[in-house]
N, C-alpha and C positions, 0 to 999 in steps of 0.2 A: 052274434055268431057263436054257435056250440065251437067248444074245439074241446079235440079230445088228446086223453093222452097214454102209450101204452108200451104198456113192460120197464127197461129200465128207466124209461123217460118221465112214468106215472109215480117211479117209487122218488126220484129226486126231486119232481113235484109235489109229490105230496097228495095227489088229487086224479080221481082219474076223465072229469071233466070241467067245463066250466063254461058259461056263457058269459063272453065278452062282449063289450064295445069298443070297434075297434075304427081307424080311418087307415088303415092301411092299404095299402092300392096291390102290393105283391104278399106272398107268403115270407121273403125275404123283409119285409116293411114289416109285419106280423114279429116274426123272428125278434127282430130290431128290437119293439116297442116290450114283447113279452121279459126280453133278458133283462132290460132297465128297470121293471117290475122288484123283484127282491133278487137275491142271490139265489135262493133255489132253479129260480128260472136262465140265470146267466150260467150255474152249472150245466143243468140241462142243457142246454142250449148251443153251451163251448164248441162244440164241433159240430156243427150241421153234415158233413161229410159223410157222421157214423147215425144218420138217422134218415130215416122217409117219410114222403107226405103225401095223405091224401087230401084233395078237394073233393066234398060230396059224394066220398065215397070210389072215386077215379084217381088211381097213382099219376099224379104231376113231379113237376120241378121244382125248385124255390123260386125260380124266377117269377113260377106261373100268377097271374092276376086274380083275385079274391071280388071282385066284380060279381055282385050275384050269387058268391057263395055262399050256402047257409052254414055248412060244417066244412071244419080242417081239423086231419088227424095227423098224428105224429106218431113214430115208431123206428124202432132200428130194423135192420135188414134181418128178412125173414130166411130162414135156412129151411132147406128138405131135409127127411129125414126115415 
Protein backbone atom coordinates (compact mmCIF):
# COMPACT_ATOMS: atom_id res chain seq x y z
CA UNK A 1 0.00 0.00 0.00
CA UNK A 2 1.44 3.62 -1.19
CA UNK A 3 0.74 5.94 1.80
CA UNK A 4 1.45 9.23 1.47
CA UNK A 5 2.37 12.07 3.57
CA UNK A 6 1.78 15.87 3.48
CA UNK A 7 2.79 19.22 4.98
CA UNK A 8 3.51 19.20 8.51
CA UNK A 9 2.96 15.49 8.77
CA UNK A 10 5.87 14.73 5.69
CA UNK A 11 8.33 17.19 7.43
CA UNK A 12 8.17 14.99 10.99
CA UNK A 13 8.33 12.02 8.83
CA UNK A 14 10.76 12.61 7.15
CA UNK A 15 9.50 11.32 3.86
CA UNK A 16 6.87 12.24 1.64
CA UNK A 17 5.83 8.67 0.71
CA UNK A 18 6.41 5.21 1.14
CA UNK A 19 5.19 1.81 0.24
CA UNK A 20 4.18 -0.46 3.07
CA UNK A 21 3.07 -3.86 4.08
CA UNK A 22 0.64 -3.54 6.15
CA UNK A 23 -2.35 -6.08 7.80
CA UNK A 24 -4.32 -3.47 9.12
CA UNK A 25 -8.03 -4.04 8.64
CA UNK A 26 -8.95 0.22 9.50
CA UNK A 27 -6.99 3.32 9.06
CA UNK A 28 -7.04 3.56 12.77
CA UNK A 29 -5.05 -0.21 12.87
CA UNK A 30 -2.66 1.65 10.22
CA UNK A 31 -2.31 4.68 12.61
CA UNK A 32 -1.60 2.04 15.40
CA UNK A 33 1.11 -0.14 13.73
CA UNK A 34 2.73 3.20 11.87
CA UNK A 35 3.37 5.08 15.48
CA UNK A 36 5.10 1.80 16.98
CA UNK A 37 7.52 2.14 13.86
CA UNK A 38 10.10 4.89 15.28
CA UNK A 39 9.42 8.08 17.13
CA UNK A 40 9.10 10.16 14.20
CA UNK A 41 5.95 8.28 13.37
CA UNK A 42 4.45 8.43 17.09
CA UNK A 43 5.20 12.38 16.86
CA UNK A 44 3.36 12.54 13.77
CA UNK A 45 0.85 10.65 14.70
CA UNK A 46 0.08 12.07 18.64
CA UNK A 47 -3.08 13.66 17.64
CA UNK A 48 -4.94 12.19 14.93
CA UNK A 49 -7.78 14.88 15.70
CA UNK A 50 -5.30 17.71 13.90
CA UNK A 51 -4.95 15.64 10.82
CA UNK A 52 -7.14 14.09 7.64
CA UNK A 53 -7.18 11.00 5.53
CA UNK A 54 -7.71 9.99 2.52
CA UNK A 55 -8.47 6.42 0.91
CA UNK A 56 -7.69 6.31 -2.72
CA UNK A 57 -7.86 9.59 -3.15
CA UNK A 58 -11.71 10.09 -1.22
CA UNK A 59 -11.78 12.00 2.29
CA UNK A 60 -12.85 9.08 4.81
CA UNK A 61 -12.58 8.65 8.62
CA UNK A 62 -10.14 6.70 10.69
CA UNK A 63 -12.45 4.33 11.37
CA UNK A 64 -12.97 3.71 7.70
CA UNK A 65 -11.74 0.02 6.34
CA UNK A 66 -8.45 -0.21 4.19
CA UNK A 67 -10.00 -3.38 2.35
CA UNK A 68 -8.85 -2.94 -1.08
CA UNK A 69 -7.11 0.09 -0.58
CA UNK A 70 -4.31 0.77 -2.70
CA UNK A 71 -3.24 4.39 -1.25
CA UNK A 72 -3.81 6.24 2.16
CA UNK A 73 -2.99 9.82 2.53
CA UNK A 74 -2.44 11.98 5.52
CA UNK A 75 -2.68 15.73 5.92
CA UNK A 76 -3.79 18.48 8.44
CA UNK A 77 -6.90 20.45 7.59
CA UNK A 78 -6.95 22.29 4.60
CA UNK A 79 -7.81 26.17 5.15
CA UNK A 80 -9.39 28.72 2.23
CA UNK A 81 -7.89 31.43 1.36
Amino acid sequence: MNVLYFAWVRERIGVPRENIETSAATVNDLVAELRAREERYAVAFADTSALRVAIDQELTEFDAPLAGAKEVAFFPPMTGG
